[in-house]
C-alpha positions as CSV (number, residue, x, y, z in Angstrom):
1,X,-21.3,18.2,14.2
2,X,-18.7,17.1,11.9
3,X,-18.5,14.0,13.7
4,X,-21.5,12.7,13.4
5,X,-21.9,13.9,9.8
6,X,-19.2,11.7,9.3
7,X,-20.4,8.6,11.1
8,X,-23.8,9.2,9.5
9,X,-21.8,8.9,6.2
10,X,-20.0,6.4,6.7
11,X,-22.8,4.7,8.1
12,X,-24.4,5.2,4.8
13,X,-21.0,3.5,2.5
14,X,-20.9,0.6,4.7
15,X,-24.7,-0.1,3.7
16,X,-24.0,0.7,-0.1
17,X,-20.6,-1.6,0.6
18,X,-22.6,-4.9,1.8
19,X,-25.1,-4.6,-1.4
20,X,-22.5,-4.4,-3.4
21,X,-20.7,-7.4,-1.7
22,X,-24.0,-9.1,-2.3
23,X,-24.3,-8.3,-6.0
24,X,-20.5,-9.7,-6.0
25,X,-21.5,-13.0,-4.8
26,X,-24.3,-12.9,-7.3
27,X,-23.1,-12.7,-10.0
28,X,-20.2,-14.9,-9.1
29,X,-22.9,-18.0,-8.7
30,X,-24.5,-17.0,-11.8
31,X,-21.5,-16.9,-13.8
32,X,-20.6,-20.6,-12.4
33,X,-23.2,-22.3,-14.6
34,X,-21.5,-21.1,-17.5
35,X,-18.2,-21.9,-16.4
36,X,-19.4,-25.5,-15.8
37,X,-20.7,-25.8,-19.5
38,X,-16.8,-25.0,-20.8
39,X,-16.2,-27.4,-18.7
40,X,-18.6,-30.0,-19.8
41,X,-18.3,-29.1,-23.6
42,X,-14.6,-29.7,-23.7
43,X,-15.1,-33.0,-21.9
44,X,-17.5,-33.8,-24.7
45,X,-15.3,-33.1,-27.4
46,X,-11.9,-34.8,-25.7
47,X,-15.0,-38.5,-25.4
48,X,-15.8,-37.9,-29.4
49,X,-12.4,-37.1,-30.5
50,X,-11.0,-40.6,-28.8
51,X,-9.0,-42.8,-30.7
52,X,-7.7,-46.1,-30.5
53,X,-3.7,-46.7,-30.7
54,X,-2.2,-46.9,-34.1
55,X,-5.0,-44.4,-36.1
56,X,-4.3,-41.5,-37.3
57,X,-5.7,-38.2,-35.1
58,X,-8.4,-36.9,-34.7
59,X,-10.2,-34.2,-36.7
60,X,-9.9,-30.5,-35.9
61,X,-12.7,-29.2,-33.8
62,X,-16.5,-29.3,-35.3
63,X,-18.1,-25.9,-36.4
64,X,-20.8,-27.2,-33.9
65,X,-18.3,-26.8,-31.0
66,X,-16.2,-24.2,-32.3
67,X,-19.3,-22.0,-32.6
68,X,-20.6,-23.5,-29.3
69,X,-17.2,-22.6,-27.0
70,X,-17.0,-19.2,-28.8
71,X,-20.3,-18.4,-27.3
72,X,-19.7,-19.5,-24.0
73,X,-16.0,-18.0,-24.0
74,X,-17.9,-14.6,-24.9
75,X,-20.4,-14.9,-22.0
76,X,-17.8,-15.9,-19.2
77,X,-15.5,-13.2,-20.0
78,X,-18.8,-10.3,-20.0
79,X,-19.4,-12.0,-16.7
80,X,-15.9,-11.2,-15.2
81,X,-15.9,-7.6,-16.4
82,X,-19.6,-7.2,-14.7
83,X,-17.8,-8.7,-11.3
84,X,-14.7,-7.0,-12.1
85,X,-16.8,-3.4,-12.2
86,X,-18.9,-4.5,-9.2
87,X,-15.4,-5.4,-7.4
88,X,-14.2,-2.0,-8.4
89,X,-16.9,-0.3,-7.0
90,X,-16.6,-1.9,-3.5
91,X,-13.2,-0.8,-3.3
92,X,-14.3,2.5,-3.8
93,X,-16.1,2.8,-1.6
94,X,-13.4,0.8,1.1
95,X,-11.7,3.7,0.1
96,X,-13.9,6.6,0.4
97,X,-15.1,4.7,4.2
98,X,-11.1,5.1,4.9
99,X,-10.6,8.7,3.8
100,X,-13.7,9.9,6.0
101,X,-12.4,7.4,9.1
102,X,-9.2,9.6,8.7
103,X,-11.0,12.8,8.7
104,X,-12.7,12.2,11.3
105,X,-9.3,11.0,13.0
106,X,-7.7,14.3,12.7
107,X,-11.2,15.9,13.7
108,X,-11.1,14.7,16.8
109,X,-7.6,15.0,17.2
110,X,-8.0,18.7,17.0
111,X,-10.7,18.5,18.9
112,X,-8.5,16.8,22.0
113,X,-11.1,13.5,21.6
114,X,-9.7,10.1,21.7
115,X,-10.4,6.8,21.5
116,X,-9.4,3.6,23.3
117,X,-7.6,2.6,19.5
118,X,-5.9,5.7,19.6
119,X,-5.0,7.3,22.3
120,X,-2.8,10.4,22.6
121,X,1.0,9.5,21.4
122,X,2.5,11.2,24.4
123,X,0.7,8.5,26.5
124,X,0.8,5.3,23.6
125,X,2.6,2.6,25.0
126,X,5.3,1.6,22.7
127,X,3.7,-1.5,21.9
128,X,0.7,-0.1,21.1
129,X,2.1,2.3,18.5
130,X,4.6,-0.3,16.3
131,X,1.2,-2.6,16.1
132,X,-1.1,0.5,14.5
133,X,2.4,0.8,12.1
134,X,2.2,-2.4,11.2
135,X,-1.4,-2.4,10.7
136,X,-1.3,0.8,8.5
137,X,1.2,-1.2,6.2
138,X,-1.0,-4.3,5.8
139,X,-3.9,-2.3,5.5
140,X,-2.5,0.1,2.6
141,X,-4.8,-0.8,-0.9
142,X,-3.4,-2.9,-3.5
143,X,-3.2,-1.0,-6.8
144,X,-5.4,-2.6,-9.3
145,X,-5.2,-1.4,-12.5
146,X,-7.0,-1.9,-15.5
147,X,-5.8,-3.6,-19.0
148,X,-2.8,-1.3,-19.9
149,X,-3.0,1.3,-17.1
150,X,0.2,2.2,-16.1
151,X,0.5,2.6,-11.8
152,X,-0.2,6.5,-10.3
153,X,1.9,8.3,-8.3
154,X,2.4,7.3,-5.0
155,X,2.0,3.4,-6.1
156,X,5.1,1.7,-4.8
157,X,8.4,3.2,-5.7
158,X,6.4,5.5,-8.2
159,X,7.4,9.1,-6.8
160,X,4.8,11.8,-6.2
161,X,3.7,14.4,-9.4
162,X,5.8,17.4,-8.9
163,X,3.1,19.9,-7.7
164,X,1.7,17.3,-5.1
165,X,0.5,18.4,-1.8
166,X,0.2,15.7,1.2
167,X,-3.0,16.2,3.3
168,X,-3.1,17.0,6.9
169,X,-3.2,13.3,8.5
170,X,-1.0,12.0,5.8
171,X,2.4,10.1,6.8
172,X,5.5,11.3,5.5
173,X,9.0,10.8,5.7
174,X,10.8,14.2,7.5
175,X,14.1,15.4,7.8
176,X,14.6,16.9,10.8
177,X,17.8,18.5,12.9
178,X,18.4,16.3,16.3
179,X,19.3,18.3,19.5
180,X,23.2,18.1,18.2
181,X,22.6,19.3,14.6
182,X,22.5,16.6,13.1
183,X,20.0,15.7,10.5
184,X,17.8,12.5,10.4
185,X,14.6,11.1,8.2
186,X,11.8,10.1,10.3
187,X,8.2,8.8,10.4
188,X,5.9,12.3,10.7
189,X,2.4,13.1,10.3
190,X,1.2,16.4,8.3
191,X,-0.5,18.8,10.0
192,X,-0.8,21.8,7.5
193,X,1.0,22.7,4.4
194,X,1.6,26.9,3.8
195,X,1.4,27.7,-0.1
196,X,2.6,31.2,1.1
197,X,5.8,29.9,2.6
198,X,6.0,26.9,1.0
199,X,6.3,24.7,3.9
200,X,4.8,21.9,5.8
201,X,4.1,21.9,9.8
202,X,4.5,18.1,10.8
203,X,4.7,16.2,14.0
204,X,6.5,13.2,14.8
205,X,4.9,10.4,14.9
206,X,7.2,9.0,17.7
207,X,6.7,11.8,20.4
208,X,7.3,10.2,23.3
209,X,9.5,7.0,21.9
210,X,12.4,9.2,20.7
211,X,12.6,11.6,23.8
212,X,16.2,11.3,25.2
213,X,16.5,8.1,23.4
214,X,19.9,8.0,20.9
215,X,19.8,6.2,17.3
216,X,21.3,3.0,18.4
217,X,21.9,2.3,14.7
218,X,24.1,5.1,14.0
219,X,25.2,6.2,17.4
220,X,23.9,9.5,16.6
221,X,22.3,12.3,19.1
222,X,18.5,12.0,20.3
223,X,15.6,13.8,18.0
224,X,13.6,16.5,19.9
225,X,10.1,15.3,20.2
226,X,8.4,18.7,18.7
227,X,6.1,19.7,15.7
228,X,8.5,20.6,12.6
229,X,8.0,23.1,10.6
230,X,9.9,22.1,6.8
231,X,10.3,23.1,3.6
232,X,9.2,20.6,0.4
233,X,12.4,19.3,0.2
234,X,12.3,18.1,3.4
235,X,9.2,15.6,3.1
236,X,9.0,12.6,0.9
237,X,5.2,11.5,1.2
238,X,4.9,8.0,1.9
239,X,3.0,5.3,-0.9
240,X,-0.5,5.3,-0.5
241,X,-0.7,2.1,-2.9
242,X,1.1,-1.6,-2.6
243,X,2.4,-2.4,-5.9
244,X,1.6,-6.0,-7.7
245,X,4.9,-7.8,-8.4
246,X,3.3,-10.0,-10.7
247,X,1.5,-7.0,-13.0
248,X,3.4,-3.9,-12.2
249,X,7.5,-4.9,-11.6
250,X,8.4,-1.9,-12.8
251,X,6.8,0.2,-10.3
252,X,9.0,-1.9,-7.4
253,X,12.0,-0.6,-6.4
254,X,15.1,-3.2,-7.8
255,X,17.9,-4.8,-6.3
256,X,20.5,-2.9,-5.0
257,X,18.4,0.6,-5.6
258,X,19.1,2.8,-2.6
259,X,16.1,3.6,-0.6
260,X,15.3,5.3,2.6
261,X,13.3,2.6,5.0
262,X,11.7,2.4,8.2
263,X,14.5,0.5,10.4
264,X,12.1,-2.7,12.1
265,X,10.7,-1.2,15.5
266,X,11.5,1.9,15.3
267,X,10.3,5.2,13.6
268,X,13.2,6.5,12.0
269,X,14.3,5.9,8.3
270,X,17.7,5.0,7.3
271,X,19.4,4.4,4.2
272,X,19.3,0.9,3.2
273,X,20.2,-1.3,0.0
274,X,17.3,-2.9,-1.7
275,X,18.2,-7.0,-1.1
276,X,15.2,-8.6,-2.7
277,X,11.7,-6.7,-3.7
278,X,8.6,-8.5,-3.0
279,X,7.3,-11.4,-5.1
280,X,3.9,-11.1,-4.2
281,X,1.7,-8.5,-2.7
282,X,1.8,-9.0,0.4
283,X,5.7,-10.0,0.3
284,X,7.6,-7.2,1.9
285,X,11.1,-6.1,0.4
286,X,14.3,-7.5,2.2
287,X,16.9,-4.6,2.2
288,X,20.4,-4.1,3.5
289,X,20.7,-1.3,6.1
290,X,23.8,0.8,6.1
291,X,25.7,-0.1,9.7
292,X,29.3,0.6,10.2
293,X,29.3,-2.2,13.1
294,X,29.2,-5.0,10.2
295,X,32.8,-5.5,8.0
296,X,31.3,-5.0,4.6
297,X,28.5,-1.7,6.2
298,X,25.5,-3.5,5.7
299,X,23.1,-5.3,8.1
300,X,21.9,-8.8,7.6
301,X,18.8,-8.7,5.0
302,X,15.6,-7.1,7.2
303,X,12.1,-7.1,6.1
304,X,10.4,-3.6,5.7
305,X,7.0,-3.1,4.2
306,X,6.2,-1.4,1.1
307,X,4.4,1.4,2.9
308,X,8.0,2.4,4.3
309,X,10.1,1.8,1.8
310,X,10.9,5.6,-0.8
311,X,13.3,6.9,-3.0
312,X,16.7,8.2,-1.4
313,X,17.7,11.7,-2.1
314,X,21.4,10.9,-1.8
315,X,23.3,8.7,-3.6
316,X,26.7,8.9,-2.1
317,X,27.4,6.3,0.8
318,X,28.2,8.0,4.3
């Protein structure tokens, strides 16, 4: 039943999400005709203001036309704040549409139901599972702010509020203890979170990927493919925002920060050097993994995604 209350939902936001698509367009070609008068008017007064080589220039801008352009100026910018909030309302409900797809992921996840998309991880090809990572990454919603709002938490390198609780179905970073006992950050999903004990139950996100296989980068021991059970500590909840270089810089993580990111194909995180944040949006950062099989310990630059690059806990080198 919860199912197919959710696709009846969903159902419902993806009819509300095409009006308002429609409104979008709308009000973008009645908005034009305005735009096209600026244009025209400032044509006008560049034709009237002409003068020949040799006389002196031209007068400051008529009241006629000053009055004129303040008008149109005033309309064009009400029309980009009534496409601005219809824009913001779309996303909404993009969002809301996501957050109930997700639901209804983990839904039928408990409910042993899978889809062709998705099938179990034990049986994902390997393939199959690095494309839905890199799809989760591109995917992830660009913060847009308004005027003067600063980013949230959980925007890009902006760390989580200190009482914050990730969902079941979120994706975290986890340290775990490998067969050997040693310790190592990877890709997990929650599960549950105990207020009582404190502690989250995760799974790995990488079940059948990382059985028996070692951590080529490190040489370490192979990670037990199991549900974990850690304390707060433990997780580092992963950015559910991509930050805007050009509006938000600060809310990057800056060259030669230390991070934690997801090494390229795999599902493990490793400490890495930030080389270059992204420029744009959808630029990824270019870091500098720590590897002991390169003279000066760092890899050649590697592209990671925003949605796998957070804050490392430890700032002494290994």
């Amino acid at each position: 039943m919860a199912l197919v209350s959710a696709d009846s939902r969903i159902a419902e936001l993806l009819g509300e999400l095409h009006q308002l698509i429609k409104q979008t367009q709308e009000e973008r070609s009645r908005s034009e005709h305005n735009l096209l008068n600026i244009q025209k008017t400032h044509e006008r007064m560049q034709t009237e203001n002409k003068r020949t080589l040799g006389d002196p220039p031209g007068p400051p801008v008529s009241p006629y036309y000053r009055t004129k352009l303040r008008g149109l100026y005033t309309t064009a910018k009400a029309d980009a704040e009534a496409e601005c909030n219809i824009l913001r309302k779309a996303l909404d409900k993009i969002a809301e549409i996501k957050s109930l797809l997700e639901e209804r992921r983990i839904a039928a996840k408990i409910a042993g139901i899978y889809s062709e998309a998705e099938p179990p991880r034990k049986t994902m090809r390997r393939g199959v599972l690095m494309t839905l990572l890199q799809q989760s990454a591109m995917t992830l919603p660009l913060w847009i702010g308004k005027p003067g709002e600063k980013p949230p938490p959980l925007c890009g390198a902006v760390p989580a509020a200190g009482d914050y609780v990730a969902k079941p179905g979120d994706k975290v970073a986890a340290r775990v203890k490998a067969l050997e006992g040693d310790e190592q950050w990877i890709l997990a999903e929650v599960v549950s979170y105990s207020h009582a004990a404190n502690k989250y139950e995760v799974d790995d996100i990488d079940e059948e990927g990382k059985e028996g296989v070692p951590h080529t980068l490190t040489g370490g021991p192979p990670i037990p493919p199991r549900r974990h059970t850690l304390s707060r500590r433990r997780i580092i909840p992963l950015p559910q925002w991509k930050t805007n270089p050009e509006t938000d810089p600060e809310a990057l993580f800056h060259k030669d920060q230390l991070v934690l990111a997801l090494y390229p194909q795999t599902t493990c995180f490793y400490r890495a050097l930030i080389h270059a944040p992204p420029q744009r949006p959808q630029d990824d950062y270019s870091v500098l993994f720590e590897d002991t099989s390169y003279a000066d310990g760092y890899s050649p630059p590697l592209n990671v995604a925003q949605r796998y690059v957070v804050a490392c806990k430890e700032n002494k080198k290994k």
